[in-house]
C-alpha positions, 0 to 999 in steps of 0.5 A, spaced: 500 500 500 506 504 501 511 506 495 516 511 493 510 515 489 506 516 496 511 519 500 511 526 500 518 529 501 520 536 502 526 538 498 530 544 500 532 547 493 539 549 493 544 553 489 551 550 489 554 554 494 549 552 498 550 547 505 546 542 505 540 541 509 542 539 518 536 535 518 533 534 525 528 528 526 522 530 533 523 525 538 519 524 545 522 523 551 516 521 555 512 514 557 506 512 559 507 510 566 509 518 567 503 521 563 498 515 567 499 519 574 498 525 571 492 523 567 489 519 573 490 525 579 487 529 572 481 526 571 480 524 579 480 532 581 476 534 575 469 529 577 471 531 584 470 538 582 464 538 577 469 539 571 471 546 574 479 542 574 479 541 567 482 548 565 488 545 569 488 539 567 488 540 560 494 545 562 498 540 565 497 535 560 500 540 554 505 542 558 508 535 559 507 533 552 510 540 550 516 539 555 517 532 552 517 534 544 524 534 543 528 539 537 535 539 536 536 537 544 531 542 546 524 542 549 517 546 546 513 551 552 506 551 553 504 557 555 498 558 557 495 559 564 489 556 566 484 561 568 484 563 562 482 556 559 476 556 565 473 564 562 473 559 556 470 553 558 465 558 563 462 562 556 462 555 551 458 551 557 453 558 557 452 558 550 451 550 551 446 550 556 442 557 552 442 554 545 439 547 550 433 550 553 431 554 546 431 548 543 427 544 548 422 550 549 422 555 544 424 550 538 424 557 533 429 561 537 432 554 538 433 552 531 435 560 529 441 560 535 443 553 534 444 556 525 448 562 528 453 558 532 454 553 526 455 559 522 460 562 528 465 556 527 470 559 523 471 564 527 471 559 533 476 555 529 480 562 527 482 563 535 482 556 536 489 557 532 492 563 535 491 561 542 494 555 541 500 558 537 501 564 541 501 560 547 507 555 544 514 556 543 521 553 543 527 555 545 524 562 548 522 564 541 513 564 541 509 562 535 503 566 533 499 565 526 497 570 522 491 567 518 485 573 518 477 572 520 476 572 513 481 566 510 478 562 516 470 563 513 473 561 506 477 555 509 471 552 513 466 555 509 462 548 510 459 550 517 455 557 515 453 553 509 450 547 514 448 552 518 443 556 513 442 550 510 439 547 517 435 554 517 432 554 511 430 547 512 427 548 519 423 554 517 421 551 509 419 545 511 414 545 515 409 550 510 411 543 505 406 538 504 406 532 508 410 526 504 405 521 503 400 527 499 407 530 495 407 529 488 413 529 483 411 536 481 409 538 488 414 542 492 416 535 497 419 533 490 423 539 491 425 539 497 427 533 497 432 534 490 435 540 493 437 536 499 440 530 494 444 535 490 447 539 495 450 532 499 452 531 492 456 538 491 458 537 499 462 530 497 465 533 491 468 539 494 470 535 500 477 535 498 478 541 496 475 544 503 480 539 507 485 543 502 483 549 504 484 548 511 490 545 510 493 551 506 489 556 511 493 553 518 500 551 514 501 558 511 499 562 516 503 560 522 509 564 524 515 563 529 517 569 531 518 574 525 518 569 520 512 568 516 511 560 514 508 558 507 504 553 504 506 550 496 501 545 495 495 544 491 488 541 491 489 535 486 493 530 491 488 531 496 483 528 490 487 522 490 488 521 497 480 521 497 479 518 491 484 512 494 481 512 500 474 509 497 478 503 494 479 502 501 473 502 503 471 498 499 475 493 499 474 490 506 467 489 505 469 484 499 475 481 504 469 480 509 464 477 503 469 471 503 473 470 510 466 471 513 462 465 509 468 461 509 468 462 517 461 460 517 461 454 514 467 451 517 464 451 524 457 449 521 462 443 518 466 442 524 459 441 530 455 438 525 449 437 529 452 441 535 448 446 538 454 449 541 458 449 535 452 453 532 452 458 537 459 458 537 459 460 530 454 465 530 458 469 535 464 467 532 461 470 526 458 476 529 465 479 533 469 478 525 463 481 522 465 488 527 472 487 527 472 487 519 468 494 520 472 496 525 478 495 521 475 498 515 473 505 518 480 505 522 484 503 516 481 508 511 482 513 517 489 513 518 489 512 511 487 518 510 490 522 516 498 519 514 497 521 507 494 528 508 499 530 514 504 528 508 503 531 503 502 538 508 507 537 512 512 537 505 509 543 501 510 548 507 516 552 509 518 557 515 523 561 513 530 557 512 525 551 515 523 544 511 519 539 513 519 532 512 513 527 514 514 519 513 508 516 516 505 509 514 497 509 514 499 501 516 503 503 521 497 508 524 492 503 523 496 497 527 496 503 532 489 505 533 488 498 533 490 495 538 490 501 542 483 500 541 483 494 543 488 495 550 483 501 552 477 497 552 481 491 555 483 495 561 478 499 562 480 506 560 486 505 564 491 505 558 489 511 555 495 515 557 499 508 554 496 509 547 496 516 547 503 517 548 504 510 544 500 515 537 505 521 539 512 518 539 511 515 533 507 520 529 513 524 532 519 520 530 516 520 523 517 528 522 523 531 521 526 539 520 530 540 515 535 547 516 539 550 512 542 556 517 541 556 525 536 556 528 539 563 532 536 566 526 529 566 529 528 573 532 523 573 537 516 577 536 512 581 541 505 577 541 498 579 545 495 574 549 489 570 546 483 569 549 481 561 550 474 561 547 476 557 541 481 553 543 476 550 548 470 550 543 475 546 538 477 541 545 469 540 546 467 538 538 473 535 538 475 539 531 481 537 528 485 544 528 493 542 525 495 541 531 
């Protein structure tokens, strides 16, 4: 599944006066064992508090895998303060229980608030990525991002589509005939077309707006005073989605031949058993959801090694190149079992697998230099307000990081 051509590799163009490239691959240093007596005091003091502890926990959770990242011999910082992640977590939670109550007493209003803040995402998003960058840095020299409010509406311009979209529906609707009295030529048939069409326009633009939010974060992070620069394009993400559909349609034919096979060689084996039945039918059922457990994670992790690639070695931060080799087999393997030793122990081995993903990911990435990195001149930057950020943890929305 992974050949040359799938690999993308960032190459520093030179002139022949020019050094060649240090090349410096990220590592981390921490363990499961370590991040496990975080997590568990994390998650004991955030349910004893009601979830107020949570700011702090979420600051010493990114402190330790920031303290960890290792560069060249050096640590990344996390910045941020936890009271400033609690006023975050304060004002998403109103709006949560506002955006609630209408909808359970005032559909109306309800419907309209809830089109209001789908279509403020982008925004969300947009201060997700400043505070996130300004509250890093490495080596005494603080990240920002530079990447305005408009350019974050053109890249996640599919949330205030959903949520005019939403608002249509809800208040056209309802004035339709109802579906059994609605005819071919009725304005339900309508309805319904709009709908088909416009998940169809959403599917094949997909890629392109994944593109637009891969060029949105990699070409609008600076360090310091140094802008960083984004060269890809749209076509490979295409392909990347193109591919991943062969993927997922290939377990399923997988599964049409083992899962028949398995059925009949128990039946065989327990002829006239009725354990051996019961025995294959369980046995049947548990290879049926591994197979779309495997398939989902397979086209997953496909997806994500070969985007993160691709965006990773088409950007630049001044004398800066990036170079990413991660295996989507590697990654599946991974989430797999992870998975699987989550479920197994009950949640315990959470800190394990994460810290498990993270290594890997990391020593997989590597910074091409040609210079020194003393070149980088720190930057006066103001603080964020942590509203985003919060919101982009709540949702679990994917920001580049």
């Amino acid at each position: 599944m992974e050949n040359t051509e799938d690999r993308q590799i960032q190459s520093i163009q030179l002139d022949h006066d020019e050094p060649e490239p240090k090349r410096f691959t990220l590592s981390f240093t921490g363990s499961g064992g370590e991040y496990f007596r975080i997590w568990i005091v994390n998650v004991a003091l955030t349910a004893l508090t009601l979830g107020i502890y949570g700011a702090w926990a979420k600051v010493r959770t990114r402190r330790y895998f920031y303290a960890n990242t290792i560069l060249d011999g050096q640590p990344f910082d996390y910045l941020a303060r936890p009271g400033t992640i609690l006023k975050g977590y304060l004002i998403v939670g109103g709006v949560l229980i506002v955006m609630n109550l209408l909808n359970n007493f005032v559909p109306r209003f309800g419907i309209l608030f809830s089109a209001v803040a789908i279509s403020s995402v982008p925004y969300l998003l947009h201060k997700a990525h400043r505070f996130k960058a300004v509250n890093s840095a490495y080596r005494n020299v603080r990240f920002s991002f530079k990447g305005s409010i408009s350019e974050a509406y053109k890249a996640y311009i599919f949330f205030p589509l959903v949520g005019i979209y939403s608002l249509i529906l809800a208040f056209a609707v309802p004035f339709y005939p109802a579906a059994e009295t609605a005819t071919m030529d009725g304005p339900g048939w309508i309805v319904g077309a709009v709908i088909m069409l416009s998940s169809l326009a959403l599917t094949l633009s997909f890629p392109y707006l994944v593109f637009l939010q891969r060029r949105y974060f990699h070409g609008s992070m600076t360090f310091g005073r140094t802008d960083s620069s984004f060269t890809g394009e749209s076509g490979p993400f295409y392909g990347i989605y193109l591919r991943s559909v062969g993927l997922f349609l290939a377990v399923p034919f997988v599964g049409g031949i083992l899962i028949p096979i398995f059925s009949r060689t128990i039946k065989t084996m327990g002829e006239g058993d009725a354990r051996f039945k019961i025995a294959g039918l369980a046995g049947t059922v548990l290879l049926t959801y591994t197979l779309m457990a495997l398939m989902i994670i397979l086209v997953q992790q496909y997806i994500y090694a070969r985007t993160f690639n691709y965006s990773w070695g088409h950007s630049r931060l001044g004398q800066v190149t990036f170079s990413a080799r991660l295996r989507a087999k590697d990654l599946a393997w991974i989430r797999f079992t992870n998975l699987v030793a989550i479920i197994f122990s009950l949640g315990f081995l959470i800190p394990w697998a994460k810290v498990r993903r993270v290594r890997y990911i990391l020593s997989h990435t590597a910074v091409l230099l040609t210079g020194d990195m003393d070149v980088f001149e720190a930057a006066i930057i103001k603080d964020e307000g942590a509203v985003g950020d919060t919101a982009a943890d709540f949702f679990d929305w994917d920001i580049g990081w």
